[in-house]
Biopython code that builds the backbone (N, CA, C, O; Angstrom):
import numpy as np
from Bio.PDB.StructureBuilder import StructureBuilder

atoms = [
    (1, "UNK", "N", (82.301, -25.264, 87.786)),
    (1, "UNK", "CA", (82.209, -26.438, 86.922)),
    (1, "UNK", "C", (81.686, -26.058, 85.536)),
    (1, "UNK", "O", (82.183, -26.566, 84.530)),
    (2, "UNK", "N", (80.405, -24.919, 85.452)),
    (2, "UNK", "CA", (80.218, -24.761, 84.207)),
    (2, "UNK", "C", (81.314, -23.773, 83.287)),
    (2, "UNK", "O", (81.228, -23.598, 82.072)),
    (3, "UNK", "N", (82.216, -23.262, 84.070)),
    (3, "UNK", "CA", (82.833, -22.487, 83.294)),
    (3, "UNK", "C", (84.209, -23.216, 83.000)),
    (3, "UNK", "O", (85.091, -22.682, 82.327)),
    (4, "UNK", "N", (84.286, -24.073, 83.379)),
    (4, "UNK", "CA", (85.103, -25.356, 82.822)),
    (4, "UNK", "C", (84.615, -25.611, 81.687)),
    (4, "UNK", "O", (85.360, -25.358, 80.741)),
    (5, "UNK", "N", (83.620, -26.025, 81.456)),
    (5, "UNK", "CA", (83.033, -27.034, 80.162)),
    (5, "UNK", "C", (83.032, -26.281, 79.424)),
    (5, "UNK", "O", (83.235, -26.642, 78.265)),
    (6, "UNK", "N", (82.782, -24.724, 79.735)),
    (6, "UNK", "CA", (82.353, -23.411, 78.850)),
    (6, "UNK", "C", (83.684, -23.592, 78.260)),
    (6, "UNK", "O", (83.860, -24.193, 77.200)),
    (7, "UNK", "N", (84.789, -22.966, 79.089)),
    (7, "UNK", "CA", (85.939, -22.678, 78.403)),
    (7, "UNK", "C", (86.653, -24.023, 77.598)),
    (7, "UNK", "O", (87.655, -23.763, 76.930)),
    (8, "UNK", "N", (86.325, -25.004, 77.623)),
    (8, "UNK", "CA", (86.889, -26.247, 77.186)),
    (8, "UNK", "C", (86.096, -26.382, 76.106)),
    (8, "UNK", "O", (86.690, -27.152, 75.351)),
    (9, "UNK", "N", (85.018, -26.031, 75.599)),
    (9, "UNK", "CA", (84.471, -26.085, 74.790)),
    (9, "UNK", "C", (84.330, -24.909, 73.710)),
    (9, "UNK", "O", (83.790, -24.928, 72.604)),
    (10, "UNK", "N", (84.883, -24.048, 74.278)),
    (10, "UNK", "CA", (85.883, -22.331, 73.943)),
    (10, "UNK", "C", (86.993, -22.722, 73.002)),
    (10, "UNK", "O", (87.065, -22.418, 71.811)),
    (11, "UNK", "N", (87.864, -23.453, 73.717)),
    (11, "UNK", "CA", (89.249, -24.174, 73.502)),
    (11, "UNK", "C", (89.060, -24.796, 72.461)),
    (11, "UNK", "O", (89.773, -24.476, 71.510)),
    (12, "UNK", "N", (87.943, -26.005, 72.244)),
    (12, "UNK", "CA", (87.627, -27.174, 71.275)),
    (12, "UNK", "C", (87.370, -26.319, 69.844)),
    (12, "UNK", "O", (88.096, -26.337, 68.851)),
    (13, "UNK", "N", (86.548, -25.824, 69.971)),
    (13, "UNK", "CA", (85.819, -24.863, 68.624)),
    (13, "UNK", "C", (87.103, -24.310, 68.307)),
    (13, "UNK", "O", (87.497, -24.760, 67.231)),
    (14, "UNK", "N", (88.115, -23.295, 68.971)),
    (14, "UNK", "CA", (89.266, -22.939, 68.283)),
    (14, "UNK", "C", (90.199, -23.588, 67.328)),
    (14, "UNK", "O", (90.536, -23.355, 66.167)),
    (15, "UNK", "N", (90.535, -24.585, 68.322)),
    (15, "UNK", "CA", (91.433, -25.717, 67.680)),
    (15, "UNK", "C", (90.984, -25.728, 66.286)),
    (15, "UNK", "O", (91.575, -25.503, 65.230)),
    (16, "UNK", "N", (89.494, -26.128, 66.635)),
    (16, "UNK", "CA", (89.080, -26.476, 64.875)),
    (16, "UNK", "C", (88.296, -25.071, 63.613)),
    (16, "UNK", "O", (87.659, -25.188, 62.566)),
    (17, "UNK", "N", (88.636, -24.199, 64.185)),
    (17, "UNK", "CA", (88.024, -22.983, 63.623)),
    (17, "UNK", "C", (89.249, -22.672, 62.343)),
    (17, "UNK", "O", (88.976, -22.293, 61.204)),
    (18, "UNK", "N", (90.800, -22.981, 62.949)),
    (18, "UNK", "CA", (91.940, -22.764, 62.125)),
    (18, "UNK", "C", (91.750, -23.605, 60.864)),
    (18, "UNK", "O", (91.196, -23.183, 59.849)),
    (19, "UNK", "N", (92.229, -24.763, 61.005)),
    (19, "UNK", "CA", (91.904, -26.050, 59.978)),
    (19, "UNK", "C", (90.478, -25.465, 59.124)),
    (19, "UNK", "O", (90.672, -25.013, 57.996)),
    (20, "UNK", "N", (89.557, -25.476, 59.481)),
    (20, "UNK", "CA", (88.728, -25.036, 58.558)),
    (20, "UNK", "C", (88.772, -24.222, 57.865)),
    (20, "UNK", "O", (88.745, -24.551, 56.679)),
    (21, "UNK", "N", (88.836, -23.175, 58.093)),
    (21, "UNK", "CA", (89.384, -21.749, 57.126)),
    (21, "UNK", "C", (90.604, -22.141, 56.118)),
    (21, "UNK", "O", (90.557, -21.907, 54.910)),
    (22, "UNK", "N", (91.528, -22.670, 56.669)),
    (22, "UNK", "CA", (92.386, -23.118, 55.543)),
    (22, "UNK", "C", (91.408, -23.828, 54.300)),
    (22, "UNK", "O", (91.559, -23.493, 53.125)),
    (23, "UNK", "N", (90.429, -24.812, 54.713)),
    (23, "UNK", "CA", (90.105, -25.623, 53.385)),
    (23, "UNK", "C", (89.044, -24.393, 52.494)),
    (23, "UNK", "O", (88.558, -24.645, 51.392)),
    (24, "UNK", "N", (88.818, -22.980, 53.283)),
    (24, "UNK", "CA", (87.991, -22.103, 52.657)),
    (24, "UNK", "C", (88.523, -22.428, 50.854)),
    (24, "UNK", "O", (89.733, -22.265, 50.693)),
    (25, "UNK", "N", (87.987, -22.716, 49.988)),
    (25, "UNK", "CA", (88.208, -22.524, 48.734)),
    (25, "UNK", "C", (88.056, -21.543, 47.497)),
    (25, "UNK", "O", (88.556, -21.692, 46.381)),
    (26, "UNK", "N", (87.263, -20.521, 47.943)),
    (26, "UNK", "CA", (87.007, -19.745, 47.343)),
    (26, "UNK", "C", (87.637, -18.661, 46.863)),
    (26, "UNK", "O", (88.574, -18.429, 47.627)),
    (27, "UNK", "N", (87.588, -17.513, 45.583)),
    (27, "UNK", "CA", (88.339, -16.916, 45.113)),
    (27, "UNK", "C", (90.019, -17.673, 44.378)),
    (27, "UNK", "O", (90.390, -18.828, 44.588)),
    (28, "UNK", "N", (90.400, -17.146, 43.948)),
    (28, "UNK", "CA", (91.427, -16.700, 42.881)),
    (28, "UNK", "C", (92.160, -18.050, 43.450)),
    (28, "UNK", "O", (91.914, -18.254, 44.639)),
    (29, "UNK", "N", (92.956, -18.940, 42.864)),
    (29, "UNK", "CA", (94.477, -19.352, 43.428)),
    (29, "UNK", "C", (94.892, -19.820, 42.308)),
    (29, "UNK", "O", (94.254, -20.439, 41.457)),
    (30, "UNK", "N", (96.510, -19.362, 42.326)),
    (30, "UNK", "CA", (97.225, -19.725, 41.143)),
    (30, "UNK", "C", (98.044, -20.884, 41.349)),
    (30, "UNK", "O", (98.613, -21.011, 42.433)),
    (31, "UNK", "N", (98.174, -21.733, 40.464)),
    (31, "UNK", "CA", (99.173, -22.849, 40.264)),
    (31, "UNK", "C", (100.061, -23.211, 38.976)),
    (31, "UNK", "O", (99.662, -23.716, 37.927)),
    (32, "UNK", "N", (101.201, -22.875, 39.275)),
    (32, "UNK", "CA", (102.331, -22.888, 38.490)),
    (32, "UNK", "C", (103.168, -23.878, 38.548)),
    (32, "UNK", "O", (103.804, -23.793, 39.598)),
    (33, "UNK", "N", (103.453, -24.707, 37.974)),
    (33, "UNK", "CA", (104.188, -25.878, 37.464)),
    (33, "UNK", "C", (105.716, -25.614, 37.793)),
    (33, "UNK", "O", (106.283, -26.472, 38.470)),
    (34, "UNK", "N", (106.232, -24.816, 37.491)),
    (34, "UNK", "CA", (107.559, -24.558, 37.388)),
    (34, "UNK", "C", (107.925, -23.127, 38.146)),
    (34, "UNK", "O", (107.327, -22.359, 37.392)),
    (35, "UNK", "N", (108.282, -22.627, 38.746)),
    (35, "UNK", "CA", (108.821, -21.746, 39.088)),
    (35, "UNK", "C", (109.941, -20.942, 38.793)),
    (35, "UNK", "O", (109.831, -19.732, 38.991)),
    (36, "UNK", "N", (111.199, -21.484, 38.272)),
    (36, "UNK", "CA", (112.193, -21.142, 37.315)),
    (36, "UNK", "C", (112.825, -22.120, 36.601)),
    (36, "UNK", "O", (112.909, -23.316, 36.879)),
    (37, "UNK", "N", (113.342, -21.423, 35.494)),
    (37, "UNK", "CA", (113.646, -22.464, 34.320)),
    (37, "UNK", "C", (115.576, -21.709, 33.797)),
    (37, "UNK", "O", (116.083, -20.605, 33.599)),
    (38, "UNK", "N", (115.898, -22.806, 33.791)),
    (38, "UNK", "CA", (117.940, -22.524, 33.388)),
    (38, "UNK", "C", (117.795, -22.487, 31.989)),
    (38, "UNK", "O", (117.631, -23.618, 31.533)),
    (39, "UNK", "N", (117.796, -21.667, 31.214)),
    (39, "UNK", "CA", (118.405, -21.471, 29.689)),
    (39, "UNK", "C", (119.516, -21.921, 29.659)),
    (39, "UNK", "O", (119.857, -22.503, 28.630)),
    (40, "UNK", "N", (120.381, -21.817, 30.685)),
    (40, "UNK", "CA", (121.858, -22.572, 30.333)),
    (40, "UNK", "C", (122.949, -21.611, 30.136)),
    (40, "UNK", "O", (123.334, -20.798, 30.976)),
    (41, "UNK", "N", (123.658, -21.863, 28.325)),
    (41, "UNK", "CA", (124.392, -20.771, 28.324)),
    (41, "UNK", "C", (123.625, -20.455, 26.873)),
    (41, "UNK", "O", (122.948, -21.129, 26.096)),
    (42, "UNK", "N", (124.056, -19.179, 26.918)),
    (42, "UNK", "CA", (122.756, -18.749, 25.580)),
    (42, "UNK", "C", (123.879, -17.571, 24.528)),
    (42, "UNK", "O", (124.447, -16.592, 25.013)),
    (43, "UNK", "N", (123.960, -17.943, 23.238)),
    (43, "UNK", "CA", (125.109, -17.398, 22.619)),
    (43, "UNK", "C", (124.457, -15.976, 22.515)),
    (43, "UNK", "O", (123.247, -15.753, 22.471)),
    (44, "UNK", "N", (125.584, -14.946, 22.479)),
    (44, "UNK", "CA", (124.508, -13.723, 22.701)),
    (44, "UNK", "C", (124.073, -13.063, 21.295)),
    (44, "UNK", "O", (125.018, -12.917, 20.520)),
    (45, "UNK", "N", (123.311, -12.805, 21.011)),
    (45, "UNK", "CA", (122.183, -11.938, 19.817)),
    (45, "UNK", "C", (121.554, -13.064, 19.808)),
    (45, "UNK", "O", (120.787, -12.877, 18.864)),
    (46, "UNK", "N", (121.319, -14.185, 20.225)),
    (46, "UNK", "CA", (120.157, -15.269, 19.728)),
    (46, "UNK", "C", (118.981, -15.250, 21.114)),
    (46, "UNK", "O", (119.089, -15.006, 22.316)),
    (47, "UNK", "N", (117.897, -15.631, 20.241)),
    (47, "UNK", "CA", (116.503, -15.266, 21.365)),
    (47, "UNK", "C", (116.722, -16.852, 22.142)),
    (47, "UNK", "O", (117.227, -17.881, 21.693)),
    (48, "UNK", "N", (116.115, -16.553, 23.479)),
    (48, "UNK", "CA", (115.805, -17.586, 24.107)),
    (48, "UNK", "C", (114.404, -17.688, 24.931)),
    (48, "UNK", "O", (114.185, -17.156, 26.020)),
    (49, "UNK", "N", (113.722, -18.295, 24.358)),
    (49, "UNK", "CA", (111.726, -18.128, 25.086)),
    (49, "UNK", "C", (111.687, -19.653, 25.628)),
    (49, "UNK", "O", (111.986, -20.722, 25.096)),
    (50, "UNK", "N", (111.172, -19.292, 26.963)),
    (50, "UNK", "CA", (110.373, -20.337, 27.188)),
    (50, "UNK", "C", (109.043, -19.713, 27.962)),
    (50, "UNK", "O", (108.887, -18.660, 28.580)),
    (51, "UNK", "N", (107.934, -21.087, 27.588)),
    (51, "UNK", "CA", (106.348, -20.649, 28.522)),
    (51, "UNK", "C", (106.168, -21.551, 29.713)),
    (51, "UNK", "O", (106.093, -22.779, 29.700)),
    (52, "UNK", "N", (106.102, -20.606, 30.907)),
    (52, "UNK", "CA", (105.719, -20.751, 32.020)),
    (52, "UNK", "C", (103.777, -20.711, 31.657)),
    (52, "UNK", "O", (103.015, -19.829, 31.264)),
    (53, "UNK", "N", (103.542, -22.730, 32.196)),
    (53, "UNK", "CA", (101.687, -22.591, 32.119)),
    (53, "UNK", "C", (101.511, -22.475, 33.720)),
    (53, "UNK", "O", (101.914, -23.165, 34.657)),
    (54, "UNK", "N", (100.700, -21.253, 33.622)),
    (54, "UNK", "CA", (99.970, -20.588, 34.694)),
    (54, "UNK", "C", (98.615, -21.207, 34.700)),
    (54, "UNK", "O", (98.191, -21.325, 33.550)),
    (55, "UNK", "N", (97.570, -21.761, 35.868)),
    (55, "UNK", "CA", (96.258, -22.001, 36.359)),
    (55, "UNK", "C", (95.596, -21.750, 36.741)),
    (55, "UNK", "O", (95.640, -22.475, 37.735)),
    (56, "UNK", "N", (94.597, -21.060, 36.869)),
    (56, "UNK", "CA", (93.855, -20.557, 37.986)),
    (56, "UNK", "C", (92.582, -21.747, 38.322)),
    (56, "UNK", "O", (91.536, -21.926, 37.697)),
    (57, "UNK", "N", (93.151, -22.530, 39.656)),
    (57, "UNK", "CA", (92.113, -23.500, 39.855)),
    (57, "UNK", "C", (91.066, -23.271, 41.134)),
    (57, "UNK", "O", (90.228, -24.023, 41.632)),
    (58, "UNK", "N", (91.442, -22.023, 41.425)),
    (58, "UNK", "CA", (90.265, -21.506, 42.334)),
    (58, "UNK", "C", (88.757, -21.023, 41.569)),
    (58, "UNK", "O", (88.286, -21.358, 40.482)),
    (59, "UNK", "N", (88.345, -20.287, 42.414)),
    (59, "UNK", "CA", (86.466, -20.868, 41.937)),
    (59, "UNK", "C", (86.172, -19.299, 41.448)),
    (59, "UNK", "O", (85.027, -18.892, 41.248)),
    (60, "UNK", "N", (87.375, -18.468, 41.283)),
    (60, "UNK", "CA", (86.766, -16.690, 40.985)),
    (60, "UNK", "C", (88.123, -16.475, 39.989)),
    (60, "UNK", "O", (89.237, -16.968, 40.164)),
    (61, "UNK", "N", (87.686, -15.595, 38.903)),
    (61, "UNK", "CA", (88.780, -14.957, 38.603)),
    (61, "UNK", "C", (89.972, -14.144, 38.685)),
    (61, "UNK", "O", (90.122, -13.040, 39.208)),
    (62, "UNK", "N", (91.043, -15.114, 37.891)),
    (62, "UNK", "CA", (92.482, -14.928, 38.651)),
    (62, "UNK", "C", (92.826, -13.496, 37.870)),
    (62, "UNK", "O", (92.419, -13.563, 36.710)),
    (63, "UNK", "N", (93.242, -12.657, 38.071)),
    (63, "UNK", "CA", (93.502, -11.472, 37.447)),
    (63, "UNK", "C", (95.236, -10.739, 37.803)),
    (63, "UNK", "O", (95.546, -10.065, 38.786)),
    (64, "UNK", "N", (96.094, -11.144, 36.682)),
    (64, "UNK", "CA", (97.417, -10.878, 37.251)),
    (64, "UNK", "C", (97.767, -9.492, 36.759)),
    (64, "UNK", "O", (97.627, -9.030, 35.626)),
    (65, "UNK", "N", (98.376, -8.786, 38.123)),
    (65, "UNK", "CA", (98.124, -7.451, 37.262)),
    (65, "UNK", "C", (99.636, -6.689, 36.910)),
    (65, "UNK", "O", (99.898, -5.729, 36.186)),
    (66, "UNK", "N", (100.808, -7.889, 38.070)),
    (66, "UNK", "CA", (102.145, -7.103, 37.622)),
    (66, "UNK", "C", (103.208, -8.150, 37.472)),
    (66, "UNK", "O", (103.516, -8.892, 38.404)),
    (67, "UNK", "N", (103.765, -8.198, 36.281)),
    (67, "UNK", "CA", (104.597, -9.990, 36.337)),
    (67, "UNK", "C", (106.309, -8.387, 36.337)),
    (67, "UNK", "O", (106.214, -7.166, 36.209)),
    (68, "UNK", "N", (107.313, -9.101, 36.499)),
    (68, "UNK", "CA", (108.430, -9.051, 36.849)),
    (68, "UNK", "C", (109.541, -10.507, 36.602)),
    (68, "UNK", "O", (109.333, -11.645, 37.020)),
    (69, "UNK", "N", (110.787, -10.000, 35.762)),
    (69, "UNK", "CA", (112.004, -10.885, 35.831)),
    (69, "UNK", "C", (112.349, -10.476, 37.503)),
    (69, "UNK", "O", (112.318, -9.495, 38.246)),
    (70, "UNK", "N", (112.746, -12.146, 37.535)),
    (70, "UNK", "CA", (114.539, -11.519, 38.811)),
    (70, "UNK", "C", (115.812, -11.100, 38.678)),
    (70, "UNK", "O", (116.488, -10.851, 39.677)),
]
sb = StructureBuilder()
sb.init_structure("model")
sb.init_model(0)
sb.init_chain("A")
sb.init_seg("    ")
for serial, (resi, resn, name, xyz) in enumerate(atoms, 1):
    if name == "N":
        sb.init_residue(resn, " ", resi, " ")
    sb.init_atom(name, np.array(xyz, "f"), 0.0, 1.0, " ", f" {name:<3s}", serial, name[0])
structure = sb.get_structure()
């Protein structure tokens, strides 16, 4: 009987051990608005810029160290 309650109460704490760690908040997280953007058709020798705003609304500094086109 006690190793019923033991393990059921084993079981209970797990369930909720996951969920918590997710709401961990701490360190770095980035939030980006947009993810990709269509220039369209773009006549060629003419520049085309646009700015992607990047966030860092986590609680430590965000430090990006390698950006890349696709």
């Amino acid at each position: 009987m006690k190793r019923t309650v033991f393990l059921s109460m084993v079981m209970v704490g797990l369930l909720y051990a996951g969920p918590l760690a997710a709401l961990d908040n701490t360190g770095p997280k980035i939030e980006i608005k947009e993810m990709r953007y269509d220039f369209g058709k773009v006549v060629q020798g003419t520049t085309a810029e646009h700015v992607f705003e990047i966030k860092n609304v986590g609680s430590e500094q965000l430090i990006i160290e390698k950006v890349q086109s696709a």
